[in-house]
SEDREN-643238 format. One record per residue: x, y, z negated of N, C-alpha, C, O, CB in turn; residue in one letter. Coordinates in pm, whole numbers. Glycine has a CB too. Example, Ala and Ser with C-alpha at 12.3 -4.5 7.8 and 13.67 -1.06 7.14 Angstrom:
2
<node n_east="1319" n_north="-569" n_up="-780" ca_east="1230" ca_north="-450" ca_up="-780" c_east="1320" c_north="-330" c_up="-780" o_east="1424" o_north="-332" o_up="-846" cb_east="1131" cb_north="-447" cb_up="-905" code="a"/>
<node n_east="1285" n_north="-225" n_up="-708" ca_east="1367" ca_north="-106" ca_up="-714" c_east="1290" c_north="3" c_up="-787" o_east="1341" o_north="114" o_up="-804" cb_east="1408" cb_north="-60" cb_up="-572" code="s"/>
END
This chain:
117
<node n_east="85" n_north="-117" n_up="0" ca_east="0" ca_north="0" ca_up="0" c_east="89" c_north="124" c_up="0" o_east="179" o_north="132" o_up="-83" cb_east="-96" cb_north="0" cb_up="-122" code="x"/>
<node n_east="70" n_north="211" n_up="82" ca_east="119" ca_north="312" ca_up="56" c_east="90" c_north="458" c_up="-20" o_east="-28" o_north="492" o_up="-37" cb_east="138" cb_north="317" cb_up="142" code="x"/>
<node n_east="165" n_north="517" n_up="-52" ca_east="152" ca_north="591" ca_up="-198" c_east="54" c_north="672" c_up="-185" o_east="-23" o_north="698" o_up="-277" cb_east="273" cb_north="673" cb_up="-251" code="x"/>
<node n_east="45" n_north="736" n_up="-37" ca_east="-23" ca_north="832" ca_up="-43" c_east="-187" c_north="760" c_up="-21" o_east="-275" o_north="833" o_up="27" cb_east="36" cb_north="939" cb_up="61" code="x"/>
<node n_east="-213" n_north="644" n_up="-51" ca_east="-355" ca_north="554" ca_up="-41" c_east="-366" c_north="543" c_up="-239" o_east="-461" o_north="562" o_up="-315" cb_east="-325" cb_north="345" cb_up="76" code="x"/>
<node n_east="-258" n_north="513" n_up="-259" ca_east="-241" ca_north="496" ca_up="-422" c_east="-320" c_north="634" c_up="-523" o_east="-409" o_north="653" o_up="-606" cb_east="-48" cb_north="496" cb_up="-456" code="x"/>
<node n_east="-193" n_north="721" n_up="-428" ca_east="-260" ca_north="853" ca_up="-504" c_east="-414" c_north="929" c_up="-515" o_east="-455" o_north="1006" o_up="-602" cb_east="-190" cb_north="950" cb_up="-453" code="x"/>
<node n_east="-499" n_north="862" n_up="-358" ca_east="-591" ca_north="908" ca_up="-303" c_east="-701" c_north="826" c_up="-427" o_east="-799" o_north="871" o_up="-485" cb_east="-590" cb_north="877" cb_up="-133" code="x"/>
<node n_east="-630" n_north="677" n_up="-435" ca_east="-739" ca_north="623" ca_up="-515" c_east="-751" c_north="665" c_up="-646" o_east="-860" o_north="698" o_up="-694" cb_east="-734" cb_north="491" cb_up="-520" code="x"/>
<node n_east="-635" n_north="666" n_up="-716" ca_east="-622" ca_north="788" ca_up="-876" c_east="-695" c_north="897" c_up="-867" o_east="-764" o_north="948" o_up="-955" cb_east="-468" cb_north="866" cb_up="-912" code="x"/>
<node n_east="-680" n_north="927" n_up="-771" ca_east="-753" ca_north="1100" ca_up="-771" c_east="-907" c_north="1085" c_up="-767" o_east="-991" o_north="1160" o_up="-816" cb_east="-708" cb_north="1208" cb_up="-612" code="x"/>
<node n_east="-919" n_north="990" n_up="-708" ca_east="-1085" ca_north="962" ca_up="-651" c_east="-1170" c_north="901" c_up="-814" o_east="-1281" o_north="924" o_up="-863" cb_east="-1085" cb_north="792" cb_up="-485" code="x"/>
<node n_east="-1044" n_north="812" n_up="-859" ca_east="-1103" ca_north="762" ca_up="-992" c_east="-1107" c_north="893" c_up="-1068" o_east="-1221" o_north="930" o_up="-1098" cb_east="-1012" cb_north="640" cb_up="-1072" code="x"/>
<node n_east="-992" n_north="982" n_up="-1111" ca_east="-1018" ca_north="1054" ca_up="-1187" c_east="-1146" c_north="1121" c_up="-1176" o_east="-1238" o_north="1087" o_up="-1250" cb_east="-929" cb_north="1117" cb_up="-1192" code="x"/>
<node n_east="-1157" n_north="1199" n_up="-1103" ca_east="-1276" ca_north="1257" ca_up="-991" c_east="-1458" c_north="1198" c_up="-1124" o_east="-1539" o_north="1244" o_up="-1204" cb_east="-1252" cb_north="1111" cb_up="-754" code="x"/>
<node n_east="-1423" n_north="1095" n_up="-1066" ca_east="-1547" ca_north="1003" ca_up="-1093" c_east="-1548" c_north="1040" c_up="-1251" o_east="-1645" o_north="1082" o_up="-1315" cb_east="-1527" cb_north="816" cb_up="-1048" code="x"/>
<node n_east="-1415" n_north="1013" n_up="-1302" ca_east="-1424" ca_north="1031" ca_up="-1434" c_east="-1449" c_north="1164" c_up="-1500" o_east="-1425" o_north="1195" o_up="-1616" cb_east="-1318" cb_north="985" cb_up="-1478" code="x"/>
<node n_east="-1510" n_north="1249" n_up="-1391" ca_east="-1490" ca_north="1435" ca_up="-1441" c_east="-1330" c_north="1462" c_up="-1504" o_east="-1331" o_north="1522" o_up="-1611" cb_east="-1626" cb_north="1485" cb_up="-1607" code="x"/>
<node n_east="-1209" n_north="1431" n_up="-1457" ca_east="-1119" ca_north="1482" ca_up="-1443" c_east="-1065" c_north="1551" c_up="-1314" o_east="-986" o_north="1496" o_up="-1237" cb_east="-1064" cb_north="1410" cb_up="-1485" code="x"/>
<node n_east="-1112" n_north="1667" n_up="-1301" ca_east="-1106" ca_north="1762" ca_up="-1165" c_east="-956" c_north="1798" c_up="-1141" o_east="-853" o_north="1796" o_up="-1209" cb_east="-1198" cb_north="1914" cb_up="-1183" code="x"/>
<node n_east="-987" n_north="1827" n_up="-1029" ca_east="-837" ca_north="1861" ca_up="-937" c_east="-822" c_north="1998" c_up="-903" o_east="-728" o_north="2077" o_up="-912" cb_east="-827" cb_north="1785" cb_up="-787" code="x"/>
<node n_east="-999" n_north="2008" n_up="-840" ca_east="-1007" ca_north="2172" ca_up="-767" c_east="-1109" c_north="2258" c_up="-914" o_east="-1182" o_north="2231" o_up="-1010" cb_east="-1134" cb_north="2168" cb_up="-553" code="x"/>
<node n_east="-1041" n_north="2379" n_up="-839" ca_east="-1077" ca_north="2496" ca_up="-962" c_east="-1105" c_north="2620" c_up="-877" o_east="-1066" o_north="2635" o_up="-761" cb_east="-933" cb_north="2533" cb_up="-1085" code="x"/>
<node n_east="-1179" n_north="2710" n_up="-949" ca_east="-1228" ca_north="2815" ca_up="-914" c_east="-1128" c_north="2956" c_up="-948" o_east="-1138" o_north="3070" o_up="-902" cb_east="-1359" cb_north="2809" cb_up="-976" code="x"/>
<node n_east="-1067" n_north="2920" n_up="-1010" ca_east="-970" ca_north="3031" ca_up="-1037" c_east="-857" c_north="2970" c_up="-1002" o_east="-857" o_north="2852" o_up="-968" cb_east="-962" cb_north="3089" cb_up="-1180" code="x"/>
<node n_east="-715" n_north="3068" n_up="-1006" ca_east="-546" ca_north="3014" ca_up="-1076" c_east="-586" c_north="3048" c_up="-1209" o_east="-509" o_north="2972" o_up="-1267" cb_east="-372" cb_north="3112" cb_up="-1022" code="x"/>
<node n_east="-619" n_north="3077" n_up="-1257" ca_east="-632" ca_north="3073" ca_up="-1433" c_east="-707" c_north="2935" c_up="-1503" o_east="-697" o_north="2897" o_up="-1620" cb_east="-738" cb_north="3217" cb_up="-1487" code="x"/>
<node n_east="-784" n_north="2874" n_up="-1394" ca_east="-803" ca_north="2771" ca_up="-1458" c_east="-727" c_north="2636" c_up="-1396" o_east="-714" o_north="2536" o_up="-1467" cb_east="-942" cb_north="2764" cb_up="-1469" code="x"/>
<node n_east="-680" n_north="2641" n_up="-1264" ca_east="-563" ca_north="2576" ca_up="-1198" c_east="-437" c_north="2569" c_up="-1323" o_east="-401" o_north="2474" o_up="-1392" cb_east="-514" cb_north="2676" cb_up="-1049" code="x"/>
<node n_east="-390" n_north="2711" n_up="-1318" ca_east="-298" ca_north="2711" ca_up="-1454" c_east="-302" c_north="2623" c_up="-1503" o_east="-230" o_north="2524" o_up="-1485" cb_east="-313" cb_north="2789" cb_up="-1553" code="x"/>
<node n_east="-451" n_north="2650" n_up="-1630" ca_east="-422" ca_north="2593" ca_up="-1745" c_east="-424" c_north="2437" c_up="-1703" o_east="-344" o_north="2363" o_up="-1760" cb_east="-524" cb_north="2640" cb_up="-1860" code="x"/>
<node n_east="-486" n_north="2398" n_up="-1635" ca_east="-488" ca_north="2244" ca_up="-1582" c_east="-394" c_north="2163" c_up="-1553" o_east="-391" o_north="2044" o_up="-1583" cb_east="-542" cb_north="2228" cb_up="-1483" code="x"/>
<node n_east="-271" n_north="2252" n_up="-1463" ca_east="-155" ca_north="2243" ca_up="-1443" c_east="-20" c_north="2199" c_up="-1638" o_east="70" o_north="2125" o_up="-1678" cb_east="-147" cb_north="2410" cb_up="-1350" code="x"/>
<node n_east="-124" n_north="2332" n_up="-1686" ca_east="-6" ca_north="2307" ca_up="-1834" c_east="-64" c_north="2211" c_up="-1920" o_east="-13" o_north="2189" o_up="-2030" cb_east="22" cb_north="2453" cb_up="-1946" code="x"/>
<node n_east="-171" n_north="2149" n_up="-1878" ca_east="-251" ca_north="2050" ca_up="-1938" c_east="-163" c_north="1904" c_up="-1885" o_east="-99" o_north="1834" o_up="-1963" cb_east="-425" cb_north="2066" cb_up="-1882" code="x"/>
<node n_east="-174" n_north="1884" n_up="-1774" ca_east="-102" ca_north="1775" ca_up="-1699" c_east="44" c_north="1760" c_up="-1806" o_east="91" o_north="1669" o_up="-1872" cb_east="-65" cb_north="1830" cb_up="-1512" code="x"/>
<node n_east="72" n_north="1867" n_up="-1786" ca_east="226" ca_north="1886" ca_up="-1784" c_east="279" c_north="1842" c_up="-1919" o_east="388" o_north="1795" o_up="-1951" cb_east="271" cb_north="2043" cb_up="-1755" code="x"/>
<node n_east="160" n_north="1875" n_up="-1998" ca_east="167" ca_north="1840" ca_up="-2144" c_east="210" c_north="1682" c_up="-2207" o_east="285" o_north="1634" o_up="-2292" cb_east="25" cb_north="1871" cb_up="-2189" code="x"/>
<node n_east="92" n_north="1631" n_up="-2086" ca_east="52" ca_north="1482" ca_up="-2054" c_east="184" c_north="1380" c_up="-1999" o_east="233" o_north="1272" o_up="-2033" cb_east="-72" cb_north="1491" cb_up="-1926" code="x"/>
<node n_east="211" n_north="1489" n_up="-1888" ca_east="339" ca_north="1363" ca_up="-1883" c_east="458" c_north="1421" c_up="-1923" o_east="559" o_north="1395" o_up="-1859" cb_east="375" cb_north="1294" cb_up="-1727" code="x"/>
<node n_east="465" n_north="1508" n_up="-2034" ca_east="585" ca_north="1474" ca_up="-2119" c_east="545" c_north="1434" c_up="-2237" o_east="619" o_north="1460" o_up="-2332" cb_east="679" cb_north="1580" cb_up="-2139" code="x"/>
<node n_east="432" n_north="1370" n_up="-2259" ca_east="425" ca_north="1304" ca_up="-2368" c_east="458" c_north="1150" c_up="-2323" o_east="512" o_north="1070" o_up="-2400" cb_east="289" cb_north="1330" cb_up="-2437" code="x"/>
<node n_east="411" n_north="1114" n_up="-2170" ca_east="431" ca_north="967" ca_up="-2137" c_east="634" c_north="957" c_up="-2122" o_east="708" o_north="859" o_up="-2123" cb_east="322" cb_north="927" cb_up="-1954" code="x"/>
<node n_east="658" n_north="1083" n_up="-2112" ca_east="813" ca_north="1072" ca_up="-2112" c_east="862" c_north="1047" c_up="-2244" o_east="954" o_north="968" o_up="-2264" cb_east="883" cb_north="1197" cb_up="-2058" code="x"/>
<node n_east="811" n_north="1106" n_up="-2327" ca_east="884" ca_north="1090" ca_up="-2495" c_east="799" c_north="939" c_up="-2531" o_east="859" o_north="868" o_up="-2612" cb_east="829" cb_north="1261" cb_up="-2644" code="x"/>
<node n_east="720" n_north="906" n_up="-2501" ca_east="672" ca_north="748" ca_up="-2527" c_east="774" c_north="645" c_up="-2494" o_east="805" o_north="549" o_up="-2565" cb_east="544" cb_north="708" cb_up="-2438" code="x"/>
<node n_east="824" n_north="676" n_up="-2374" ca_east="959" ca_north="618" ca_up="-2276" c_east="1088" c_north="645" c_up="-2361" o_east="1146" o_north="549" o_up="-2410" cb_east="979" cb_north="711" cb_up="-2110" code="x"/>
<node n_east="1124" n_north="741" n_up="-2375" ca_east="1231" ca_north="730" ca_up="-2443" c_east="1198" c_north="687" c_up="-2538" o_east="1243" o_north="573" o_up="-2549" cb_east="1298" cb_north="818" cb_up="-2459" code="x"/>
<node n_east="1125" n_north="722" n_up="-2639" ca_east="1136" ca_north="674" ca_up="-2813" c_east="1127" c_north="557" c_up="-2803" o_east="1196" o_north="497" o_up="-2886" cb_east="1025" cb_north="717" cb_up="-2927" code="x"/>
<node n_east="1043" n_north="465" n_up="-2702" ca_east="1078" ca_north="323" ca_up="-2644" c_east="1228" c_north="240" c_up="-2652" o_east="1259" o_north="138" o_up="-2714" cb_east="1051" cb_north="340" cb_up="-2499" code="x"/>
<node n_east="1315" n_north="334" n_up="-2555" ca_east="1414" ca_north="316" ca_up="-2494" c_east="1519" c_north="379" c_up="-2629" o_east="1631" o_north="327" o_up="-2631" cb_east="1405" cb_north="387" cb_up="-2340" code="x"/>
<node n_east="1493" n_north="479" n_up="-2732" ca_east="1599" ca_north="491" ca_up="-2835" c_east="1579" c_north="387" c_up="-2978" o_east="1649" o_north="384" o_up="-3079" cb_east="1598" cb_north="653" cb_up="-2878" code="x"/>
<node n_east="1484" n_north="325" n_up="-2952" ca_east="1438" ca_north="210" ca_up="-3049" c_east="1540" c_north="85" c_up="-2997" o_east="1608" o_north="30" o_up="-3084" cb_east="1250" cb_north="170" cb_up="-3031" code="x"/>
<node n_east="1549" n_north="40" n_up="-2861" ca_east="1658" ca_north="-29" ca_up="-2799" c_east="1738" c_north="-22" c_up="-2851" o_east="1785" o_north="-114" o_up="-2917" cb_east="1695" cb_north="-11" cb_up="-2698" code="x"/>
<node n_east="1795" n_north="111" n_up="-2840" ca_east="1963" ca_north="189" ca_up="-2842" c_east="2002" c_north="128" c_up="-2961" o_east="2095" o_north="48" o_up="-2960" cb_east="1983" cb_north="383" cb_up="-2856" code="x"/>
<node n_east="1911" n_north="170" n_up="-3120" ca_east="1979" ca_north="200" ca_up="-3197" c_east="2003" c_north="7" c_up="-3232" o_east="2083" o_north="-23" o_up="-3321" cb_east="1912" cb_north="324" cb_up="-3302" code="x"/>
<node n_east="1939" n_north="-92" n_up="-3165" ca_east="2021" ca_north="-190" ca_up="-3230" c_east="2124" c_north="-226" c_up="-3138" o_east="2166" o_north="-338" o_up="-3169" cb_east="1945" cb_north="-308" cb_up="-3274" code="x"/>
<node n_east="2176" n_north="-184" n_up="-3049" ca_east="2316" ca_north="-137" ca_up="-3027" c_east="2415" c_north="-79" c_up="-3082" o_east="2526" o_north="-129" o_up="-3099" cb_east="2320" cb_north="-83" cb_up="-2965" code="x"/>
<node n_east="2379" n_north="30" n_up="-3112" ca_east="2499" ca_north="94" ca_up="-3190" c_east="2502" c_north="68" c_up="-3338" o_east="2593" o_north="107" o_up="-3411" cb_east="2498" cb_north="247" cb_up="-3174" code="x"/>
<node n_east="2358" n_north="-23" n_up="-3391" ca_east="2313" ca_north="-62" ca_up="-3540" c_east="2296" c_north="-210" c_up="-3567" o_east="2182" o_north="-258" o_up="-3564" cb_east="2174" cb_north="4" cb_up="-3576" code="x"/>
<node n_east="2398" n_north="-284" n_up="-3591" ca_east="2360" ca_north="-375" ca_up="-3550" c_east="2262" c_north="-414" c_up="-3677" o_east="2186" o_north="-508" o_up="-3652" cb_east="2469" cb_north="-457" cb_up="-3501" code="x"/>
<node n_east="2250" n_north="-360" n_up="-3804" ca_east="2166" ca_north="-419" ca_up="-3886" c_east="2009" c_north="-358" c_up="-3871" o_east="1915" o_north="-381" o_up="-3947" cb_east="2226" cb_north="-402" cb_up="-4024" code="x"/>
<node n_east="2010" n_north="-270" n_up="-3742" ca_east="1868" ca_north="-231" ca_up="-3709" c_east="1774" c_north="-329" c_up="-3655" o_east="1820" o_north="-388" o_up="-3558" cb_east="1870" cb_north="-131" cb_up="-3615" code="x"/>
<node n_east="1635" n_north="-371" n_up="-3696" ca_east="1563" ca_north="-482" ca_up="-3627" c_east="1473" c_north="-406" c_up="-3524" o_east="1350" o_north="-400" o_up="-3532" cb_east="1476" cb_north="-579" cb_up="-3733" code="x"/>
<node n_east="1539" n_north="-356" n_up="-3440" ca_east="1451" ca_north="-365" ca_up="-3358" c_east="1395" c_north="-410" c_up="-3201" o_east="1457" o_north="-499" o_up="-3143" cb_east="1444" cb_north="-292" cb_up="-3376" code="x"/>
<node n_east="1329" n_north="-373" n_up="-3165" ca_east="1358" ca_north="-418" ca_up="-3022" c_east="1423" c_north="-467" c_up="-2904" o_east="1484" o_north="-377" o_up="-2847" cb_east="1350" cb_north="-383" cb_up="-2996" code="x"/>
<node n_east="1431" n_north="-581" n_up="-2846" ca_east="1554" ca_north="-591" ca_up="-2747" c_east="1425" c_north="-542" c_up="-2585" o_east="1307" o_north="-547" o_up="-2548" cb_east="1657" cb_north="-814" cb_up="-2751" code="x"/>
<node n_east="1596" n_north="-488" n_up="-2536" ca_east="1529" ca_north="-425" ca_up="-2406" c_east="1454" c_north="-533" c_up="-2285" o_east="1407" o_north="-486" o_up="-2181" cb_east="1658" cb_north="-340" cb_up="-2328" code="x"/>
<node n_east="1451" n_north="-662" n_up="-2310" ca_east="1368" ca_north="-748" ca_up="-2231" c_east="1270" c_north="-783" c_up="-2309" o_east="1213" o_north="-879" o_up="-2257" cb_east="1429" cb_north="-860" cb_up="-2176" code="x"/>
<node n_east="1216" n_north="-747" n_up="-2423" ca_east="1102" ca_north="-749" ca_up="-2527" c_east="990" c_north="-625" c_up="-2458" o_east="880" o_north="-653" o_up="-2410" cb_east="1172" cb_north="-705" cb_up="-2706" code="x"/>
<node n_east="1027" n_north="-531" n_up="-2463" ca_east="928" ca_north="-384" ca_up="-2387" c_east="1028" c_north="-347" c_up="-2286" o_east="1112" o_north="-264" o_up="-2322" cb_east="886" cb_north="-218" cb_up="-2506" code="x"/>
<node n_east="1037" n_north="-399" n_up="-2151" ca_east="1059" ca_north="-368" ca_up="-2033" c_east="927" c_north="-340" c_up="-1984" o_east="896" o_north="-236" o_up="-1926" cb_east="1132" cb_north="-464" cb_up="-1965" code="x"/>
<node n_east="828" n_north="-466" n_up="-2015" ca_east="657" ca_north="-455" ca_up="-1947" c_east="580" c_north="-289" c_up="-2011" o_east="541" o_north="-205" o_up="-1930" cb_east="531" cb_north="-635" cb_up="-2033" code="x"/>
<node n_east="573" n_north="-273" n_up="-2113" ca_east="607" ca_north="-137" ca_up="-2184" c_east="633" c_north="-24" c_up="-2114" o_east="558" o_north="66" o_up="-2075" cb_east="715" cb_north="-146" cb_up="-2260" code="x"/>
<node n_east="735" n_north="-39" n_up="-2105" ca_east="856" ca_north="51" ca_up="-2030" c_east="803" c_north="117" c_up="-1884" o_east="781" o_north="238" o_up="-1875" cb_east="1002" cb_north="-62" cb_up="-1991" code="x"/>
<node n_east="787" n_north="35" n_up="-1782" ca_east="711" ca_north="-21" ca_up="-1681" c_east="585" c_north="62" c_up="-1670" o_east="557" o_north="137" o_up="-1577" cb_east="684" cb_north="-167" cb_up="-1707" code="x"/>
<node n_east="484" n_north="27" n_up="-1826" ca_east="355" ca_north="109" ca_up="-1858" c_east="441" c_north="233" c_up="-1832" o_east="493" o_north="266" o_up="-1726" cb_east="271" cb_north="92" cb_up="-2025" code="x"/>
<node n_east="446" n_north="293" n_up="-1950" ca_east="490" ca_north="421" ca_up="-1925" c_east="537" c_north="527" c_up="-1816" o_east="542" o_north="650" o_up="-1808" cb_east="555" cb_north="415" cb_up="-1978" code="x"/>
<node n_east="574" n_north="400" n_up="-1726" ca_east="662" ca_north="516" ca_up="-1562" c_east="541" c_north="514" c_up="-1499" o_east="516" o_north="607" o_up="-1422" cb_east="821" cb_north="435" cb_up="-1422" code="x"/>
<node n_east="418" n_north="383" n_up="-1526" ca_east="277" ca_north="427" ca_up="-1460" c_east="243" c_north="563" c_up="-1483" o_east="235" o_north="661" o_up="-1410" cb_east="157" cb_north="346" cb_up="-1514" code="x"/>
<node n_east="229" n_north="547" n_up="-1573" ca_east="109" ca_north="697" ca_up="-1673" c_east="183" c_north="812" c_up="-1606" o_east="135" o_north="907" o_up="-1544" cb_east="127" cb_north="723" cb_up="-1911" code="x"/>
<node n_east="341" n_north="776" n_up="-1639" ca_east="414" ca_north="936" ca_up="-1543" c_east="389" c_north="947" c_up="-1423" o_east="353" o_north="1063" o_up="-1407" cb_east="576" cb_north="957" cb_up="-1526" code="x"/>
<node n_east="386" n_north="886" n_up="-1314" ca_east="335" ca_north="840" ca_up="-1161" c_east="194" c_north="935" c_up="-1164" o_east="157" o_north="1023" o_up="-1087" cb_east="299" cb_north="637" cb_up="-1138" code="x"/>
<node n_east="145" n_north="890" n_up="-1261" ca_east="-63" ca_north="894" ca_up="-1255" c_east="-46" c_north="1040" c_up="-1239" o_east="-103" o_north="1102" o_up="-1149" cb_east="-195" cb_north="836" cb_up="-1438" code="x"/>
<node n_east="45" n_north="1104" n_up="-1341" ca_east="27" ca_north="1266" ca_up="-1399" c_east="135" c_north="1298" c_up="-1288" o_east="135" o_north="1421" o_up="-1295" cb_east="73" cb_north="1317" cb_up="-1596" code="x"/>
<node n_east="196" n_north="1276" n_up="-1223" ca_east="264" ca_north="1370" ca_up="-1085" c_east="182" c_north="1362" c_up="-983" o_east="184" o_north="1451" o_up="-897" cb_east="410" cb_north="1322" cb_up="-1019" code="x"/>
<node n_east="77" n_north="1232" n_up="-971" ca_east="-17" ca_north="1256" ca_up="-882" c_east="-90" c_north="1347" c_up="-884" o_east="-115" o_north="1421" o_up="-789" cb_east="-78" cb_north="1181" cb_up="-871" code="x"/>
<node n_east="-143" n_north="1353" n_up="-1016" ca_east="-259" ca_north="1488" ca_up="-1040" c_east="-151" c_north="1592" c_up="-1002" o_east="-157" o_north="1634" o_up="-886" cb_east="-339" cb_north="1518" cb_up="-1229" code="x"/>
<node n_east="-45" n_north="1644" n_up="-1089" ca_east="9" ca_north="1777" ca_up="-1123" c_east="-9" c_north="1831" c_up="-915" o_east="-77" o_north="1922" o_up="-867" cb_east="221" cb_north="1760" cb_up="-1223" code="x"/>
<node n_east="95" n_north="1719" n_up="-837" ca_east="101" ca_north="1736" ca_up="-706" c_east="-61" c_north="1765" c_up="-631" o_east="-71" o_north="1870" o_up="-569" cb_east="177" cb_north="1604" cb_up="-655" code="x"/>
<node n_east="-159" n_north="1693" n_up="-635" ca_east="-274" ca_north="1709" ca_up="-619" c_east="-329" c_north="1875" c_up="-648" o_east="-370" o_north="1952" o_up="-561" cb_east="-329" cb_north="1603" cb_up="-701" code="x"/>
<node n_east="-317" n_north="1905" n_up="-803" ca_east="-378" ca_north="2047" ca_up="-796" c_east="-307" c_north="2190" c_up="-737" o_east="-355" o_north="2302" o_up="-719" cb_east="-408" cb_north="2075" cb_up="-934" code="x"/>
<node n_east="-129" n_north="2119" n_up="-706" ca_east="-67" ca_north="2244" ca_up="-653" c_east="-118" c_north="2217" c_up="-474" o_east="-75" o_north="2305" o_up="-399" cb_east="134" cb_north="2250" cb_up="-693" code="x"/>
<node n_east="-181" n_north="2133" n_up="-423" ca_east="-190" ca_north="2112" ca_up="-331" c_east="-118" c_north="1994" c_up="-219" o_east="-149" o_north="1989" o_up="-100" cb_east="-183" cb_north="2208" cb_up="-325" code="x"/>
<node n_east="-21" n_north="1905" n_up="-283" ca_east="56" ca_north="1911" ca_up="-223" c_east="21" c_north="1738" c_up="-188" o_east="-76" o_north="1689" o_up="-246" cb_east="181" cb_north="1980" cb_up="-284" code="x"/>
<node n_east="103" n_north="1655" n_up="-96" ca_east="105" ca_north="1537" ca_up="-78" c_east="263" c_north="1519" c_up="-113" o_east="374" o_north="1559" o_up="-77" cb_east="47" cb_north="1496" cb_up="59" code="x"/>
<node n_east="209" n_north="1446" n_up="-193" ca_east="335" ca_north="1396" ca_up="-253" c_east="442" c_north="1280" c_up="-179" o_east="564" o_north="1287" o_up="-194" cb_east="288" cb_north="1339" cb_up="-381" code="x"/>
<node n_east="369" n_north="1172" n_up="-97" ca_east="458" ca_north="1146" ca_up="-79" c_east="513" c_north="1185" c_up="46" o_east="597" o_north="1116" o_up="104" cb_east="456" cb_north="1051" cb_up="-109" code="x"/>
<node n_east="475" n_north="1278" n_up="84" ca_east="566" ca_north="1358" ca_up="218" c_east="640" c_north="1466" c_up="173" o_east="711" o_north="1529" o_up="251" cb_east="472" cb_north="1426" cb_up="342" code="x"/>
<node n_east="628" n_north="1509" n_up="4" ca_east="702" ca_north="1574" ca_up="-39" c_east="825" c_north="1516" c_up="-84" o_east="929" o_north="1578" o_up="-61" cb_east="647" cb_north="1632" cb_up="-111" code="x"/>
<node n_east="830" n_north="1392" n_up="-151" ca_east="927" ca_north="1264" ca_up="-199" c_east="1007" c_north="1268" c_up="-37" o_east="1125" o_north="1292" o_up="-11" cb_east="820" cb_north="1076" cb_up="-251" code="x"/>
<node n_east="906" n_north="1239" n_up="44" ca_east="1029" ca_north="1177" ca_up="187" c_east="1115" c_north="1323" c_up="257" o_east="1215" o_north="1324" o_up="329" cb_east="905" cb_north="1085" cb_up="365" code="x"/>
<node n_east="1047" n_north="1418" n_up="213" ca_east="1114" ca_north="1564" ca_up="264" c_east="1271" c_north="1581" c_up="145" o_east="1381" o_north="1625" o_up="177" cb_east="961" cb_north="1730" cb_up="230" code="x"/>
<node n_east="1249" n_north="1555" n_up="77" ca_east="1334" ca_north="1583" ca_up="-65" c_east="1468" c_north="1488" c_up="-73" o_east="1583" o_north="1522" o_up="-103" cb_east="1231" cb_north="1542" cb_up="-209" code="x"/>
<node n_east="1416" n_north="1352" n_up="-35" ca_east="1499" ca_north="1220" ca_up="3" c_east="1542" c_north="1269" c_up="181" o_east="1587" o_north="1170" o_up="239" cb_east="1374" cb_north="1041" cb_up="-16" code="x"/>
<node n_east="1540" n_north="1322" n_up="220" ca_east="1643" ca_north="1377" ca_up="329" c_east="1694" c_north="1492" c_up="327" o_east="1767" o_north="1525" o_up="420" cb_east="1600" cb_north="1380" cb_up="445" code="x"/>
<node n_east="1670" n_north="1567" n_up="234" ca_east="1714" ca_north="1698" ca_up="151" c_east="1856" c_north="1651" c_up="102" o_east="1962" o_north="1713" o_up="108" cb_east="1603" cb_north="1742" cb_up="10" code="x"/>
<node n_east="1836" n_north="1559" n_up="66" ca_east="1958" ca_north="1489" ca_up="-46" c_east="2010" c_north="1419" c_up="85" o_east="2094" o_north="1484" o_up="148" cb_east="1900" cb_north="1362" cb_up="-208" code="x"/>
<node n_east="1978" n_north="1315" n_up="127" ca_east="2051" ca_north="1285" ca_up="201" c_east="2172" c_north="1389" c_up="287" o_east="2292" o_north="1362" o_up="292" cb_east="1966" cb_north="1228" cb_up="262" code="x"/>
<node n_east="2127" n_north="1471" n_up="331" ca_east="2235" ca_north="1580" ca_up="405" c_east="2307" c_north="1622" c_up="313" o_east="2428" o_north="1626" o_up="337" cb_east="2180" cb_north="1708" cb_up="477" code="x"/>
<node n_east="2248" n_north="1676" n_up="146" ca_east="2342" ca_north="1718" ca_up="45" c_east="2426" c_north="1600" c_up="-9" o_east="2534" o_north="1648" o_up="-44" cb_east="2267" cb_north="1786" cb_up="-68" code="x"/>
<node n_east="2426" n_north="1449" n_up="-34" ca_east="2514" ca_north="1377" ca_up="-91" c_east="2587" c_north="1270" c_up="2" o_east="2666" o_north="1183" o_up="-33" cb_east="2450" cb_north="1321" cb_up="-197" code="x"/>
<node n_east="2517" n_north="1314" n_up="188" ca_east="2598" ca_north="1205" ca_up="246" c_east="2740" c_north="1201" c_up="238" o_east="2769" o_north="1115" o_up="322" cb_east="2573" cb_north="1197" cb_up="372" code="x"/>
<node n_east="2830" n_north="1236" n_up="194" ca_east="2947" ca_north="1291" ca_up="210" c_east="3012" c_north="1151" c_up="75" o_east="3114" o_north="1083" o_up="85" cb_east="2947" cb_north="1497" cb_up="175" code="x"/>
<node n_east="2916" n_north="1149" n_up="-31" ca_east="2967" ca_north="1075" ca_up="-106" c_east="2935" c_north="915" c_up="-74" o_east="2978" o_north="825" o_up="-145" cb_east="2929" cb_north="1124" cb_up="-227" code="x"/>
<node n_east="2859" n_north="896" n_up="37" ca_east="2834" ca_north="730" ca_up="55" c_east="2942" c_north="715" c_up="91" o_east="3021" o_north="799" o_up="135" cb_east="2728" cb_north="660" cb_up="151" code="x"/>
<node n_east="2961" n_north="547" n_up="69" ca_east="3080" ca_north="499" ca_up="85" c_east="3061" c_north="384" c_up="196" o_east="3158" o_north="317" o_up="233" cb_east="3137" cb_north="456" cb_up="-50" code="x"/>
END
């Protein structure tokens, strides 16, 4: 499936769910925008505090916690939920995302070909 069918269907669910995309103002675009934004840096600090629960029985070894093939599936969750909320965030600035991803990934390409080996 491709992303931009992925994103269409998130959006369509949200939709259904009265989580809107389009707005009548930029003041309420805004706040919708700092709403998102809120959202997936909370699915980011879920991810890390995940991923520093790992760490510390690395550097601890008398720490019990987690090994990183225990919440990989976890882990996994979490890059969903971030995915879900760049769909929206991209959605209310207008944008298609994944022709923004493939514009960006040849952006870079011209800026880091120099370092392929």
């Amino acid at each position: 499936m491709e992303l931009s069918t992925i994103v269409k269907r998130q959006i369509t669910a949200d939709e259904r769910r009265g989580f809107s995309v389009r707005f009548s103002s930029d003041a309420e675009r805004h706040d919708q925008l700092s709403r998102e934004l809120v959202g997936l840096v909370g699915e980011i600090g879920e991810f890390a505090n995940e991923l520093k629960k790992v760490g510390l029985g690395f550097t601890n070894p008398r720490y019990n916690g987690p090994r990183l093939d225990e919440v990989e599936s976890h882990l996994r969750e979490e890059l969903a939920d971030v995915a879900i909320y760049l769909f929206r965030l991209s959605t209310i600035l207008g944008g298609d995302l994944e022709q923004d991803i493939l514009a960006k990934m040849a952006q870079n390409d011209e800026r880091y070909g120099d370092l392929e080996r």
